[in-house]
Every structure is written in structure tokens, then in C-alpha cells.
C-alpha positions as CSV (number, residue, x, y, z in Angstrom):
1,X,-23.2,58.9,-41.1
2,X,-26.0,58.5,-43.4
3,X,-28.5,61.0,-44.7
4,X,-31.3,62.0,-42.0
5,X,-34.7,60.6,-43.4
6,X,-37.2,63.3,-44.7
7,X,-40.3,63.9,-44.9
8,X,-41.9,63.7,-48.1
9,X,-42.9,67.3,-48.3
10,X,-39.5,68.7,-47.3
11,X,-38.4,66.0,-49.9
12,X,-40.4,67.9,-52.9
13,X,-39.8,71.3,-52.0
14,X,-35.3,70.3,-52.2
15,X,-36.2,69.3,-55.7
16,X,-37.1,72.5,-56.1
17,X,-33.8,74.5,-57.0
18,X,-34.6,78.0,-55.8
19,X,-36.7,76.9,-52.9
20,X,-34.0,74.3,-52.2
21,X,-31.6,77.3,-52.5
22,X,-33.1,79.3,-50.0
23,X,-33.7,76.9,-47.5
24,X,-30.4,75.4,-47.0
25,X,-28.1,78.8,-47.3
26,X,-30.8,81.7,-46.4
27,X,-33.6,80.5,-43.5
28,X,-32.0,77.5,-42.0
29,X,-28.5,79.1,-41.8
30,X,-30.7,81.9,-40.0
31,X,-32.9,80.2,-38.0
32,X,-30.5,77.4,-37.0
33,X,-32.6,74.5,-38.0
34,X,-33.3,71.6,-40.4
35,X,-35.1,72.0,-43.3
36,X,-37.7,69.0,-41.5
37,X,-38.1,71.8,-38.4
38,X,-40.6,73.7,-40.7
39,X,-44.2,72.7,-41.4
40,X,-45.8,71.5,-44.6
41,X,-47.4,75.0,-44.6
42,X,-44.1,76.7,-44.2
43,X,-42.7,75.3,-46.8
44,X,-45.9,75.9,-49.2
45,X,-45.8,79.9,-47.5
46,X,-41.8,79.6,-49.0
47,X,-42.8,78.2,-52.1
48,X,-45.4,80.8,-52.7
49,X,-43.1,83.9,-51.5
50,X,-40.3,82.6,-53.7
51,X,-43.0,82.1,-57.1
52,X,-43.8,85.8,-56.5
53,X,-40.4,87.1,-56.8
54,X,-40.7,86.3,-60.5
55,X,-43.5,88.5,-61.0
56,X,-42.5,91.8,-59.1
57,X,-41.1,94.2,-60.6
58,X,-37.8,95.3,-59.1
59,X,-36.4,91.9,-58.2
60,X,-33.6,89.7,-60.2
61,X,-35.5,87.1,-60.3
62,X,-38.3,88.9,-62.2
63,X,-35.1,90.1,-64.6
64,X,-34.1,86.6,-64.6
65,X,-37.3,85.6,-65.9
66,X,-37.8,88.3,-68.5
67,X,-34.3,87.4,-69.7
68,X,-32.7,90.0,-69.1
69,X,-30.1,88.5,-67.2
70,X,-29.5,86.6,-70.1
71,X,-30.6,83.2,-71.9
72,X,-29.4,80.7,-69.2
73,X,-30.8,82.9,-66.5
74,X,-33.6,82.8,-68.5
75,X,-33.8,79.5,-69.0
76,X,-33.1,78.8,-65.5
77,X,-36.0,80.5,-63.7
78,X,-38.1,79.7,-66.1
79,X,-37.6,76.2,-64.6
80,X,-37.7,77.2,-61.6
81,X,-41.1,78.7,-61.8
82,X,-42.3,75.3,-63.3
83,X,-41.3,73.2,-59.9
84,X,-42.5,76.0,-57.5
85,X,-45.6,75.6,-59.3
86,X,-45.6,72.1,-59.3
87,X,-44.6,71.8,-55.1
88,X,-47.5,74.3,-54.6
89,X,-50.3,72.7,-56.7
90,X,-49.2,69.4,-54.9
91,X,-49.0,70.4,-51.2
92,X,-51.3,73.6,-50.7
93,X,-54.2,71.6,-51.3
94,X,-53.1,69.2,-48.3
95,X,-52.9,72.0,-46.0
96,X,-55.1,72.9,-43.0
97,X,-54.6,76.7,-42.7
98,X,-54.1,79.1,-45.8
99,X,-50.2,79.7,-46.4
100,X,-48.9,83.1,-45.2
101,X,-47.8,85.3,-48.0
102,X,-45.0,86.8,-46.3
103,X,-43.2,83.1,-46.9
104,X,-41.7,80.8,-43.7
105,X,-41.8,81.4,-40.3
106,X,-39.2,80.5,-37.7
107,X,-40.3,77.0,-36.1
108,X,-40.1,76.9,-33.0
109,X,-38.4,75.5,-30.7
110,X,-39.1,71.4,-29.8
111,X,-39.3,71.0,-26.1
112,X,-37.3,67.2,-26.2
């Protein structure tokens, strides 16, 4: 069976590990959908959520990035933060509406 073909947005944000991450194990498993169910501004909104993590205080990934987690953690988010940063300064400016802070919504359901 081969691989279903995506669009180029979706594309950019699976190259981006954490975001990648998130949307194959965390809000598809829980929405039961494809990462291609979920607009260009959802996956900017995700992008953006997931970038923040790495500057609250309180979260791993904001210990990750200070290095507290250790030097390959460190190293890690720090590339991390580089491709969210590159997906959002690529796609937001494409977008229509203003991507929610709050990260992805559920799509909803297509009426075949």
C-alpha cells in the first residue's frame, strides 16, 4: 500500500520532530484522524502552542531547553525550537485567520 499523498503544509510540520511527535501519537490518536484532516492554521496553532512550551516555566520542555535535562536533551530542543520556528515563519504568513493560541482544534467531521 503506498504512502497517502500530503499536503505540503502537513509535509513541513512532520519534519518538525516535536510537532511531528505530537501529531501522530497525542492529537490524531485522540481525535481519530489523519494528520491531512487538520488545516494549515491548525497545524500553525500546534506549532505555536508546542514553541511556547520551551519558554514556560514549569514544563520539561522548558527544562529541556535550559539543559537541565541534560546535553542531548539540550541539544535536542534546541533543534526543535529551530524547525518550529522555521514551519511558523513559513506558513503563518499564508494564513487567512490569526492561529489560536490554545494549539489544534478537532477537525471536523467530512460529510463524504
Amino acid at each position: 500500500m503506498s504512502k497517502p499523498k500530503r499536503r505540503e503544509c502537513v509535509r513541513d510540520a512532520l519534519k518538525c520532530d516535536r510537532l511531528k511527535d505530537q501529531l501522530l501519537n497525542v492529537i490524531c490518536v485522540d481525535d481519530k484522524c489523519e494528520p491531512d484532516d487538520y488545516s494549515d492554521r491548525d497545524l500553525v496553532s500546534e506549532a505555536m502552542y508546542m514553541l511556547s512550551l520551551y519558554f514556560e516555566n514549569g514544563t520539561l520542555s522548558r527544562y529541556e531547553y535550559l539543559g537541565e535535562e541534560g546535553p542531548e536533551a539540550k541539544k535536542q530542543a534546541r533543534k526543535e525550537v529551530r524547525q518550529l520556528k522555521r514551519f511558523i515563519s513559513k506558513w503563518k504568513p499564508t494564513l487567512e485567520r490569526e492561529p489560536s493560541k490554545l494549539g489544534c482544534s478537532k477537525p471536523e467531521l467530512k460529510q463524504d
